[in-house]
PLY file of the C-alpha trace (Angstrom):
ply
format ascii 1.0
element vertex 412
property float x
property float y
property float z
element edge 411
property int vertex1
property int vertex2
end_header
-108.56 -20.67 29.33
-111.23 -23.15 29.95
-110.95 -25.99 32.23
-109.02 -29.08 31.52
-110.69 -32.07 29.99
-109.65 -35.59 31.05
-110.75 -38.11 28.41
-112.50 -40.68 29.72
-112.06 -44.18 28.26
-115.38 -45.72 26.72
-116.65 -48.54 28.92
-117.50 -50.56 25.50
-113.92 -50.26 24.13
-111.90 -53.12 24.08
-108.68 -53.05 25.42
-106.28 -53.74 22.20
-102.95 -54.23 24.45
-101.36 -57.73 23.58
-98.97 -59.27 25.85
-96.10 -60.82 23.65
-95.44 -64.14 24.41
-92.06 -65.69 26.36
-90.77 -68.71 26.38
-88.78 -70.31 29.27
-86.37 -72.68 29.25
-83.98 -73.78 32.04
-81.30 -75.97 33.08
-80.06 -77.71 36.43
-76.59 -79.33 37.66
-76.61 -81.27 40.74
-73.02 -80.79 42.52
-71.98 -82.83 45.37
-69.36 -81.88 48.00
-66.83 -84.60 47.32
-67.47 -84.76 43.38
-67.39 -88.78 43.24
-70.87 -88.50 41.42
-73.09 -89.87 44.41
-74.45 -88.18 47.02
-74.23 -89.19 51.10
-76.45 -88.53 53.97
-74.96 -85.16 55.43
-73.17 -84.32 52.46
-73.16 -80.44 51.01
-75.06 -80.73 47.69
-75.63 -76.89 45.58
-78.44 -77.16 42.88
-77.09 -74.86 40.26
-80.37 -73.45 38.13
-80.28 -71.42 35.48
-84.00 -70.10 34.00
-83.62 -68.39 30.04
-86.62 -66.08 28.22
-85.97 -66.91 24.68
-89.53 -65.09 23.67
-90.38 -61.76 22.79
-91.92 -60.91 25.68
-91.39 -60.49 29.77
-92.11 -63.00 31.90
-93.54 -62.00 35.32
-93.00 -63.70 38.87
-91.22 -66.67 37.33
-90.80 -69.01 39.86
-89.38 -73.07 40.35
-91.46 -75.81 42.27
-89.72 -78.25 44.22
-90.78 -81.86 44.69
-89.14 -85.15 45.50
-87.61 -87.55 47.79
-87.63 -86.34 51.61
-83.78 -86.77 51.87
-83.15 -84.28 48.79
-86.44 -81.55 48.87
-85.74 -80.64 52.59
-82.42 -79.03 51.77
-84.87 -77.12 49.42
-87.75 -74.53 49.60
-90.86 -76.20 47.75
-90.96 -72.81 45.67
-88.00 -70.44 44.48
-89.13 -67.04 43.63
-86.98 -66.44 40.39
-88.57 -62.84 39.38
-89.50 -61.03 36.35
-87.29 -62.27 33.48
-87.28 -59.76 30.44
-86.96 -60.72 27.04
-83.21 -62.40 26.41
-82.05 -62.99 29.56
-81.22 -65.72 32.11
-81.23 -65.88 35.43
-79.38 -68.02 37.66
-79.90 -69.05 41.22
-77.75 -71.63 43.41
-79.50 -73.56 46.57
-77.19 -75.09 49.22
-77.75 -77.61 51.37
-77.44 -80.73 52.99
-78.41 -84.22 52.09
-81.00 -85.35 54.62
-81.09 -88.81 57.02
-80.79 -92.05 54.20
-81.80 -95.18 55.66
-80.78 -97.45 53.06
-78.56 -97.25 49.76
-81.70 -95.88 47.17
-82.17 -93.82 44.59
-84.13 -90.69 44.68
-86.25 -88.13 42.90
-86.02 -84.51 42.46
-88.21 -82.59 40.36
-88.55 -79.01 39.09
-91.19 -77.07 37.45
-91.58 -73.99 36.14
-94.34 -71.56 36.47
-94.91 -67.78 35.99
-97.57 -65.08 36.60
-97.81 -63.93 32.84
-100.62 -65.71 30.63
-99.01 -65.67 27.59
-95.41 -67.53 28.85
-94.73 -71.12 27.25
-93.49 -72.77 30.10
-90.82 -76.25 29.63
-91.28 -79.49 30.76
-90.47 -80.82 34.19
-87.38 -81.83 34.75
-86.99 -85.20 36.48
-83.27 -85.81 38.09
-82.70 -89.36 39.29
-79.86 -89.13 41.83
-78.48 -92.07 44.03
-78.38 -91.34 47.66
-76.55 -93.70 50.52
-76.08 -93.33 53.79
-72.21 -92.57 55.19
-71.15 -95.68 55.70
-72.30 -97.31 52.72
-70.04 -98.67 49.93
-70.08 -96.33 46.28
-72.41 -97.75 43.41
-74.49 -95.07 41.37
-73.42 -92.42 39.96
-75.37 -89.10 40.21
-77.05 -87.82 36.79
-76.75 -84.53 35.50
-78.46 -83.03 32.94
-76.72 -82.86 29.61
-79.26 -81.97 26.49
-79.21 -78.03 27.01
-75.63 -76.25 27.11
-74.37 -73.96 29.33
-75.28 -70.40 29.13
-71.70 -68.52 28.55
-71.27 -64.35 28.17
-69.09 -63.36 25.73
-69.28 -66.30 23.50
-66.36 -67.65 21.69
-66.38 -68.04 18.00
-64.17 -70.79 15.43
-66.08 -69.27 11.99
-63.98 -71.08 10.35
-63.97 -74.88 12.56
-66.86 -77.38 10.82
-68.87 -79.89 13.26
-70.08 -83.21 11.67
-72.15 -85.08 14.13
-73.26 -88.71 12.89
-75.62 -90.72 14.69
-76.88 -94.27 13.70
-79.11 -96.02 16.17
-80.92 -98.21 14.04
-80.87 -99.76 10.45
-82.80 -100.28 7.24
-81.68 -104.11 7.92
-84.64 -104.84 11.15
-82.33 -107.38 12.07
-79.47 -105.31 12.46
-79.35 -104.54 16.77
-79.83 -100.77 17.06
-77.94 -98.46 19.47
-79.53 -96.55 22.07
-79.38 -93.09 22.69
-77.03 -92.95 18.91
-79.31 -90.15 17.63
-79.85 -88.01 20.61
-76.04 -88.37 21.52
-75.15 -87.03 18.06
-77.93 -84.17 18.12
-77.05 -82.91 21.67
-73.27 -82.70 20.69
-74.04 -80.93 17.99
-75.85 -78.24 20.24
-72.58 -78.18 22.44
-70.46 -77.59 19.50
-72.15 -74.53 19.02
-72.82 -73.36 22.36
-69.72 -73.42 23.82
-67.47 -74.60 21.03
-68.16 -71.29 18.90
-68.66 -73.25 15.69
-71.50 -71.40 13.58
-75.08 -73.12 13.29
-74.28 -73.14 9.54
-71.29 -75.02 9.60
-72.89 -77.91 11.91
-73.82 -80.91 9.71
-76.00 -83.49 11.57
-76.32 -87.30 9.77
-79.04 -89.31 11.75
-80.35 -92.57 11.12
-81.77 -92.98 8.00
-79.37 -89.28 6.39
-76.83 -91.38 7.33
-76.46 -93.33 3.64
-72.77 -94.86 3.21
-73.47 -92.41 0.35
-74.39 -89.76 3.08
-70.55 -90.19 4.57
-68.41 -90.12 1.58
-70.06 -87.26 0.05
-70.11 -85.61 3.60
-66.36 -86.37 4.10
-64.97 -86.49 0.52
-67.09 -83.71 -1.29
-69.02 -81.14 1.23
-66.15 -80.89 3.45
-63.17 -80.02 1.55
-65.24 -77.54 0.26
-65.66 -75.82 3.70
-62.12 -76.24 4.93
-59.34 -74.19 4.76
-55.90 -73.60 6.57
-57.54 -72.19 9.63
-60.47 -75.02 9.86
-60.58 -77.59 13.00
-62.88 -80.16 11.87
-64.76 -81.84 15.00
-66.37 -85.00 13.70
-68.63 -87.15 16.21
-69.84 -90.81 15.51
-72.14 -92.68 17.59
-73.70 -96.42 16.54
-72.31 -99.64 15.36
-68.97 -100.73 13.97
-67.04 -104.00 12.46
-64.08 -104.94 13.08
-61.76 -107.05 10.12
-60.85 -110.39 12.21
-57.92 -110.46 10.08
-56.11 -106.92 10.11
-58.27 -104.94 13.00
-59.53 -102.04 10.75
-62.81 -100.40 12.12
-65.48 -100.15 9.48
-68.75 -97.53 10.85
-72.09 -99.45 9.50
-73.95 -96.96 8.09
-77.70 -96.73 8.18
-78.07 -99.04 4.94
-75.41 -101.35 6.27
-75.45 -104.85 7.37
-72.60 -106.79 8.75
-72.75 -109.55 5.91
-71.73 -107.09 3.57
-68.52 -105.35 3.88
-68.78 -102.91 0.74
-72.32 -101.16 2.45
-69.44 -100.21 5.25
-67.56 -96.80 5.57
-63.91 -97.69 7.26
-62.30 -95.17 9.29
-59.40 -95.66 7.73
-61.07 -93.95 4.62
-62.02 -91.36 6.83
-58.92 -90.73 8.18
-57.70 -90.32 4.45
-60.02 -87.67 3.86
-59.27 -85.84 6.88
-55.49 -86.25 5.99
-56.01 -84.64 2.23
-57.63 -81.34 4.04
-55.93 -78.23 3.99
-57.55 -78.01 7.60
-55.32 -76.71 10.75
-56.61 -79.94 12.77
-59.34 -82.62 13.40
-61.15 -83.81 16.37
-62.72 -86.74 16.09
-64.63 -88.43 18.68
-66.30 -92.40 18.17
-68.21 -94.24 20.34
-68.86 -97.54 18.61
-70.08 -100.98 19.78
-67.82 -103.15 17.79
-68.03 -106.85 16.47
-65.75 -109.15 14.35
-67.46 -109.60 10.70
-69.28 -112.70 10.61
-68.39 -115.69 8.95
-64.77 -116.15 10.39
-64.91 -116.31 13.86
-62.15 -118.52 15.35
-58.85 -117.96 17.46
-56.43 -115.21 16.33
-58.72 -112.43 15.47
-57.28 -109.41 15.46
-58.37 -106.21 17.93
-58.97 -103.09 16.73
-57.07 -101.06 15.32
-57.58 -97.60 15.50
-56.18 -95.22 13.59
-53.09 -92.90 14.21
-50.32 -90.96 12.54
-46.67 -90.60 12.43
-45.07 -89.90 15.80
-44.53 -85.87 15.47
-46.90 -85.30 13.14
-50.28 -85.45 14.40
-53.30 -83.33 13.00
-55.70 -85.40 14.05
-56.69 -86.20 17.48
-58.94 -89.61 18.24
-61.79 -89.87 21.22
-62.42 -93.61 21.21
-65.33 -94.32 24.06
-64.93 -98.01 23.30
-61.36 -100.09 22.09
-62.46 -103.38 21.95
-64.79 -105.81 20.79
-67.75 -105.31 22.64
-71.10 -102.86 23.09
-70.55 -99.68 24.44
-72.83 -99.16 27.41
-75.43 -96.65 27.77
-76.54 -94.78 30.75
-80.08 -94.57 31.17
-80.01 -92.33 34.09
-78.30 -89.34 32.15
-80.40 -90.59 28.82
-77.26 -91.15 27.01
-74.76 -93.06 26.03
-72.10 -93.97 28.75
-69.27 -91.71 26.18
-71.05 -89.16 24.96
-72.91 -88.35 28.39
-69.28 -87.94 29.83
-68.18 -86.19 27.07
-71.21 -83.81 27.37
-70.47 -83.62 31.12
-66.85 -82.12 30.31
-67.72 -79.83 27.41
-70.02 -78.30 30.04
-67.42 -77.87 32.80
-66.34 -81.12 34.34
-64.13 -81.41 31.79
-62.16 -77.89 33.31
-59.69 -79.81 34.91
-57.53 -76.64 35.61
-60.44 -74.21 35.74
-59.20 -71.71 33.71
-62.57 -71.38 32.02
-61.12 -73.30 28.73
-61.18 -76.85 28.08
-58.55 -78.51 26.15
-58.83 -81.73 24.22
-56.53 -83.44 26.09
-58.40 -82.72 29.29
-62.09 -83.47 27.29
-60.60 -86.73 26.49
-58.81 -87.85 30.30
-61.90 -86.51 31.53
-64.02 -88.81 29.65
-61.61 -91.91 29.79
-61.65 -91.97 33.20
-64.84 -91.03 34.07
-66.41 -94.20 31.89
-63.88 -96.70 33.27
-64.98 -95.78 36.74
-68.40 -96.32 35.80
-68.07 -99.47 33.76
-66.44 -101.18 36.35
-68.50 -99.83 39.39
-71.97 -99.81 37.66
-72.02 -102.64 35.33
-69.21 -104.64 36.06
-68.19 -105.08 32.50
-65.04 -102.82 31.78
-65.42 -100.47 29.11
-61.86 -98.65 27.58
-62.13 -95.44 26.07
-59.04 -94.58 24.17
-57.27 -91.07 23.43
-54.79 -91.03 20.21
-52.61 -89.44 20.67
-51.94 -90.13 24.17
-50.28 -87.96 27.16
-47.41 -86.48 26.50
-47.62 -86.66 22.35
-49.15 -84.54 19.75
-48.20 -81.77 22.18
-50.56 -79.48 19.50
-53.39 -80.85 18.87
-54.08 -81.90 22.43
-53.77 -78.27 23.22
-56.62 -77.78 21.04
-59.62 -75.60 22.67
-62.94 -77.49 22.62
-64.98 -75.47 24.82
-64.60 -71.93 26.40
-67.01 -71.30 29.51
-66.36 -67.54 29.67
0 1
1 2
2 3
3 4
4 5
5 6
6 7
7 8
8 9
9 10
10 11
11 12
12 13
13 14
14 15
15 16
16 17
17 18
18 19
19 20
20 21
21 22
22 23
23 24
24 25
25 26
26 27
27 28
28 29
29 30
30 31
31 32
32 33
33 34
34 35
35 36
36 37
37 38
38 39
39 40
40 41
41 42
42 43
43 44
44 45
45 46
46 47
47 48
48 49
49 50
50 51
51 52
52 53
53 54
54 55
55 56
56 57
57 58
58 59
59 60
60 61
61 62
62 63
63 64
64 65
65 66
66 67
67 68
68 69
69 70
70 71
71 72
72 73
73 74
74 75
75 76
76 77
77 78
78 79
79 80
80 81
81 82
82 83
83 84
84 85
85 86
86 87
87 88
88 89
89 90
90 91
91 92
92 93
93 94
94 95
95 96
96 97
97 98
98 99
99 100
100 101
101 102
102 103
103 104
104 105
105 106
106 107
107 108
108 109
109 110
110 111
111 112
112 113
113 114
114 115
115 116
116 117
117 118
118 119
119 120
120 121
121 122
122 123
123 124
124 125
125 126
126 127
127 128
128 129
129 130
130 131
131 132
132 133
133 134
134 135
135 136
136 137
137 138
138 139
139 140
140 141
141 142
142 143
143 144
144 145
145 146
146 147
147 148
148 149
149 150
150 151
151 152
152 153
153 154
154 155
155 156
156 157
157 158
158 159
159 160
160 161
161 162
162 163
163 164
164 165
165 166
166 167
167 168
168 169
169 170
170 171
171 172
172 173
173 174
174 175
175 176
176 177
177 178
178 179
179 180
180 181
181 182
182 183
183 184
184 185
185 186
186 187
187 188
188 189
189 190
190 191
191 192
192 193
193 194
194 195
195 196
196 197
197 198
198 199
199 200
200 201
201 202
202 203
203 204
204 205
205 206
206 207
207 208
208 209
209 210
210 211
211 212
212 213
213 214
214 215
215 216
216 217
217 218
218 219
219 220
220 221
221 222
222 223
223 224
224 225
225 226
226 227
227 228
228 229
229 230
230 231
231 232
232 233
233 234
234 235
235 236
236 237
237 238
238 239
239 240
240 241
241 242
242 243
243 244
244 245
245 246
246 247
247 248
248 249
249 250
250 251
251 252
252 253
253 254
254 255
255 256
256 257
257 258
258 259
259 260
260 261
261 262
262 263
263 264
264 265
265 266
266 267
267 268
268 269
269 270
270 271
271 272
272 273
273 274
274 275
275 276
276 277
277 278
278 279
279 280
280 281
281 282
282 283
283 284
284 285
285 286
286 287
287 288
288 289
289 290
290 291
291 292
292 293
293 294
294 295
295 296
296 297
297 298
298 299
299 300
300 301
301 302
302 303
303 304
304 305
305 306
306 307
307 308
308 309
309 310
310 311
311 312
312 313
313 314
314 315
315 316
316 317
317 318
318 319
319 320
320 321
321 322
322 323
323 324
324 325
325 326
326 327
327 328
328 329
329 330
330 331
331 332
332 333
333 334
334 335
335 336
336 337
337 338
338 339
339 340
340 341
341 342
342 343
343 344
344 345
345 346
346 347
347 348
348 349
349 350
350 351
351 352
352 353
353 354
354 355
355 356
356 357
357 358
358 359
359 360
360 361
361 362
362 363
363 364
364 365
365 366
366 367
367 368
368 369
369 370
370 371
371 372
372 373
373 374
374 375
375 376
376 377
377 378
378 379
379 380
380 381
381 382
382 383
383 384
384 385
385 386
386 387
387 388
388 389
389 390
390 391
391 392
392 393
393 394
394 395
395 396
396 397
397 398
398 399
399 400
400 401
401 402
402 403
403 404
404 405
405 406
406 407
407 408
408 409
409 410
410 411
């Protein structure tokens, strides 16, 4: 037998390997010892980080960048090694430490950037957290942010095929004298990601209605056509509404304005009591439905005696449907610009993704979604802004036994 020959690769011959891509994407919680939302000099604070590859490809020697405010970044290394992350997965990494000296009541930066060894890895955007620091002694005022828009990660997801999400937001108006809503859109869009994250309602059966695909049209069809179609005896309908309402001076019913509304004219409105009715005529098991309207009295008869809202409910004993209400009276609903949201739906957000846990059993209940969130935004409105905001939760504690029992969310 002759010797072995070792082929040689051709000097001129172009190297035909291609790196698939990967794409990054990542989330961060900021967690304070004492979990009153702000964070004090000498306080434990974990940064909970969590870095996905949704590409095809690996990604090599991922790693996160640390900048910021003094007080925050020297609890933190200025880089994290995260490692190799192969196609699909996530990892997750938790820094502890301690807030730093705080000379005055401020608020403070922390920023966190990706990057990665790899060529071909799309990397996300930075992620800027705007957190309020104080030092010990000084009196509560800001609340810490937390990022909200991407849902938690969970293993072994749980599934409703059967439950239906509508998610409606209306932040401005074909009317350019009609006051838009910030955040509307966005709220509705990120709830409906939450709904399917962690809510196990299929991508299919999520209907989203912004702006101008909100028609009054758009809802009745939506409520009184499409859905009845979808529903069945095992179907929990979770309905979300974000943007502007009217309220009847004379009786209190809620009417949502709908992208092609205007509050001179009462027929362009879609009431909730008309949506209640639809949800009432389903064969559906139950209905969550969570609004977060600023409200005003129709014009044209202002004057004493107007009535408040009046928000729908059912007979004592026989509830099906269970009501969120960020905002009972007659009033705008604030929005948080810190969290990018509005003041409801960023709390609401905030207990779908744990918060909300209040017995940490890994499921969250829409009785403890909705406390959550009620107390959470009267805290705020009164500490923050000084204006009181009351959420509402039909029906309350201790009624409707079943359908605040309801699973919203399961975290594992």
């Amino acid at each position: 037998m002759g010797p072995a020959v070792v082929p040689v690769p051709s000097a001129s011959a172009p190297d035909t390997t291609v790196e698939l891509p990967s794409t990054l994407v990542f989330r961060a919680i900021i967690r304070d010892e004492n979990r009153n939302q702000l964070l004090h000099e000498g306080e434990n604070v974990a940064v909970e980080i969590e870095v996905k590859n949704e590409g095809p490809g690996s990604a090599a020697g991922v790693e996160i960048l640390v900048s910021g405010n003094a007080a925050l970044i020297e609890m933190i290394p200025g880089v994290l090694p995260v490692g190799d992350i192969p196609a699909g997965d996530v990892k997750r990494l938790t820094v502890n430490g301690k807030v730093g000296a705080v000379a005055e009541a401020t608020q403070a930066e922390l920023v966190l950037a990706l990057r990665a060894k790899s060529p071909s890895v799309q990397l996300p955007s930075v992620k800027k957290f705007l957190v309020a620091i104080k030092p010990a002694n000084a009196p509560e005022a800001i609340a810490v942010p937390v990022d909200v828009d991407q849902p938690p990660s969970v293993s072994g997801k749980w599934k409703q095929p059967r439950a239906v999400g509508i998610a409606i937001g209306i932040g401005q108006f074909r009317d350019n004298g009609m006051p838009r809503v910030k955040y509307a859109q966005h709220d509705a869009d990120v709830v409906a990601k939450y709904w399917n994250a962690v809510g196990g309602i299929p991508a299919e059966r999520i209907l989203r209605l912004l702006d101008s695909r909100a028609l009054k049209s758009d809802l009745a069809e939506t409520f009184e056509e499409w859905l009845p179609r979808q529903a069945d005896a095992t179907t929990v309908v979770y309905v979300f509404i974000a943007g502007r309402g009217l309220v009847d001076p004379s009786t209190g019913a809620i009417s949502v304005i709908p992208f092609d509304g205007t509050a001179a004219s009462p027929s362009r409105l879609y009431s909730l009591r008309r949506l209640q009715e639809a949800l009432g005529k389903l064969p559906a098991q139950r209905a969550i439905v969570m609004v977060d309207l600023s409200l005003e009295h129709m014009p044209g008869q202002e004057g004493t005696g107007q009535a408040e809202p009046l928000w729908p409910q059912e007979e004592q004993g026989k509830e099906r449907i269970m009501w969120m209400v960020g905002n009972r009276r007659v009033q705008d609903s604030h929005h948080f610009d810190l969290g990018q949201h509005g003041l409801f739906a960023y709390q609401l957000l905030k207990g779908l993704g744990g918060a909300g846990d209040v017995d940490r059993d890994g499921t969250i209940l829409a009785g403890e979604l909705c406390t959550y969130a009620k107390g959470q935004v009267g805290k705020m409105a009164r500490e923050q802004f000084g204006n009181e905001q009351e959420p509402l939760c039909v029906p309350g504690p201790g009624q409707g036994a079943m359908i605040r029992l309801q699973p919203v969310a399961k975290l594992r």
